[in-house]
C-alpha positions in Angstrom: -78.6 26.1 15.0 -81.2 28.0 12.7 -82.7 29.2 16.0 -79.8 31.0 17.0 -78.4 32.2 13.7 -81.3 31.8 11.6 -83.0 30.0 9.1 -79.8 30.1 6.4 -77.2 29.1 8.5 -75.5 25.7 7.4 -72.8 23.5 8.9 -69.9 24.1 6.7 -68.7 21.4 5.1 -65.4 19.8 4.6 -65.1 20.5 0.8 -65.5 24.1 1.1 -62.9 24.3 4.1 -60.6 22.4 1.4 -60.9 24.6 -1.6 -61.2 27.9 0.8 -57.9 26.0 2.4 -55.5 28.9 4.0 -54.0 28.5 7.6 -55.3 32.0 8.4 -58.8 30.3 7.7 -58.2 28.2 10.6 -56.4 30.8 12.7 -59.8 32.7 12.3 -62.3 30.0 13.1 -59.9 29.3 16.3 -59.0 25.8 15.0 -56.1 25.3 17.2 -53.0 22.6 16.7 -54.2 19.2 18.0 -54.0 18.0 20.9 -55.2 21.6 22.0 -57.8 21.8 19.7 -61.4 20.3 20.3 -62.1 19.0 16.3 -65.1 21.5 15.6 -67.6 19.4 13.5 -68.8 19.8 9.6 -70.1 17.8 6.8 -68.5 16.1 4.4 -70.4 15.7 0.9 -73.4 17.0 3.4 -73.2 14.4 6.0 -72.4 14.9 9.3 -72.3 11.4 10.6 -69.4 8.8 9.2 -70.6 5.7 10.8 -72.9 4.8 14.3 -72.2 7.8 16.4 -69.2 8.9 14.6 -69.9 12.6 13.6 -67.5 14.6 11.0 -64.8 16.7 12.7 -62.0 19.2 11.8 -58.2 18.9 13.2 -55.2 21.1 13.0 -52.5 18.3 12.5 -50.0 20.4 11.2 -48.3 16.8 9.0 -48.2 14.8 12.5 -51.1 12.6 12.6 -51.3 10.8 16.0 -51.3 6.9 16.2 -55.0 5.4 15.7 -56.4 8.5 13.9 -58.5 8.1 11.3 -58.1 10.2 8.7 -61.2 10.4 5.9 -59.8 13.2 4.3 -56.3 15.4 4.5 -55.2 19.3 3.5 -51.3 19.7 2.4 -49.8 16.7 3.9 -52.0 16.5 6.6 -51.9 20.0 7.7 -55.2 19.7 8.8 -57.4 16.5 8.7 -61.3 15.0 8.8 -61.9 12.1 11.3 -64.4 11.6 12.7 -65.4 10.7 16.6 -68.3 9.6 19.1 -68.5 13.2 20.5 -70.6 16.1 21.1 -68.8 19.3 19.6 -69.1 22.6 18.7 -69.9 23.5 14.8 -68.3 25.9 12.2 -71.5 26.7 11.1 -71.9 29.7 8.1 -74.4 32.6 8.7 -75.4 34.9 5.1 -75.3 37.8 5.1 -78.3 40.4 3.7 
């Protein structure tokens, strides 16, 4: 990642995205409603990995959380939701600016 945006850029973690919470955040990252969405993956307390292979991911739930979803953390009655998965994903990674 710092190769391609440079040496500040960070995963963004979950905490931010929860006191920054806004649905036009999401809209603007292109967090889509699950199941469309693809879970872009942060930190949370500035890990990315849960447990084995499990890394840190984002959902758009919108208050319906699908059976067998684990939920770590939740926004407004699961508006939007951490789990975490065994997957490759892409990041919401956040690039200073000079």
């Amino acid at each position: 990642m710092q190769q391609e945006f440079g040496p500040d850029a960070e995963v963004v973690d979950w905490n931010t995205l929860k006191s920054d919470f806004g649905g036009s955040v999401f809209d603007s990252l292109g967090i889509l409603p699950y199941p469309e969405g693809d879970a872009p993956a942060v930190t949370w307390d500035g890990s990315q990995i849960w447990s084995g292979d499990r890394s840190y991911g984002v959902n758009r739930l919108e208050g319906v959380v699908p059976p067998g979803y684990l939920v770590h953390d939740q926004i407004q009655n699961y508006w939007a939701c951490l789990g975490s998965w065994p997957a490759d994903r892409r990041i919401i990674a956040r690039v200073p600016c000079d």
